[in-house]
MIMIMAR-272696 format. One record per residue (C-alpha): residue number from 1; residue in three letters; x, y, z. Coordinates in nm, 4 decimals. Layout:
N
    k    r         u         v         w
  NUM  ala         X         Y         Z
...
//
This chain:
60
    k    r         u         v         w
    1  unk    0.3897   -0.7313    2.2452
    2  unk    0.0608   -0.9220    2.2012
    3  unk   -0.0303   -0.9538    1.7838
    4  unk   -0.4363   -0.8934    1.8126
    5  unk   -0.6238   -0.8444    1.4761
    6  unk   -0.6295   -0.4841    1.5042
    7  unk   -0.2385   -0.4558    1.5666
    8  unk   -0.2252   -0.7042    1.2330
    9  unk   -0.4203   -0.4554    0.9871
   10  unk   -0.2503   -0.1906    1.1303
   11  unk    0.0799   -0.3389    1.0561
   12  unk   -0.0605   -0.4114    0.7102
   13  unk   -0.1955   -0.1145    0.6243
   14  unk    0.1614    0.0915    0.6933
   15  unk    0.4104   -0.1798    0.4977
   16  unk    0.1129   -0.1415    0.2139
   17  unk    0.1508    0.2277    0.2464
   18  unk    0.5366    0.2252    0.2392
   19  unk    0.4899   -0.0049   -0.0890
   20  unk    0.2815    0.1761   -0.2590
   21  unk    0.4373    0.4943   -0.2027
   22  unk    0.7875    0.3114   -0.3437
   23  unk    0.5591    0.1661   -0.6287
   24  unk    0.4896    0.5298   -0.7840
   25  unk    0.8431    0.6647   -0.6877
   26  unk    0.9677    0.4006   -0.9031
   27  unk    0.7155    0.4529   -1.1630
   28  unk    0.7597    0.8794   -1.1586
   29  unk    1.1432    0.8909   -1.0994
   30  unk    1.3198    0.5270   -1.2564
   31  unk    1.0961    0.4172   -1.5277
   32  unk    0.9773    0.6826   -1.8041
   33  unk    0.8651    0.5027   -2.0572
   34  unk    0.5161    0.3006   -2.0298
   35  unk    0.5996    0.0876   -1.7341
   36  unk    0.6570    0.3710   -1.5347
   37  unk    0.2488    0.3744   -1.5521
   38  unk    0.1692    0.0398   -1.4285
   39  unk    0.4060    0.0981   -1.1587
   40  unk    0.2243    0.3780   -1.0965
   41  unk   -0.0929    0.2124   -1.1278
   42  unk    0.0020   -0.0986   -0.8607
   43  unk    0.0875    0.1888   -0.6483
   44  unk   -0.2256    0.3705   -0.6293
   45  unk   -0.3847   -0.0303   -0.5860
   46  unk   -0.1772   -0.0847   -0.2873
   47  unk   -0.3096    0.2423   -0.1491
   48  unk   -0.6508    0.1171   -0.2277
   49  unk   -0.5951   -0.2149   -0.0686
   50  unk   -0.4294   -0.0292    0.2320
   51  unk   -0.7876    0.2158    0.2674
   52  unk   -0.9596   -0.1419    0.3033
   53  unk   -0.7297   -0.2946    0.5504
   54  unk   -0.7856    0.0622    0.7842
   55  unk   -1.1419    0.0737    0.7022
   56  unk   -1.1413   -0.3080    0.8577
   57  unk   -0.9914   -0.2395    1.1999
   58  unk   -1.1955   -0.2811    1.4761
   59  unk   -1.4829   -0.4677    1.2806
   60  unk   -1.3541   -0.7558    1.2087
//
């Protein structure tokens, strides 16, 4: 299977997804005091980071 850039952010953009959807599991369901928010918070970043990386395919 032949790694091309595309095939890169694509596998970057779905581990990103997977850890930002654990992020804000971990921050909703294990932590309820105030670090359940910045959990939380680095969760919805990953997702953010994960939009760029899938916004990038193809043009880079």
């Amino acid at each position: 299977m032949s790694r091309n850039k595309n095939s890169i952010l694509a596998w970057a953009t779905l581990i990103m997804i997977v850890m930002g959807i654990i992020l804000i599991c971990l921050g909703a369901f294990r932590y309820q005091d105030v670090s359940g928010w910045g959990f939380a918070a680095v969760g919805v970043g990953f997702f953010a980071n994960a939009w760029v990386f899938n916004a990038l395919k193809g043009r880079v």
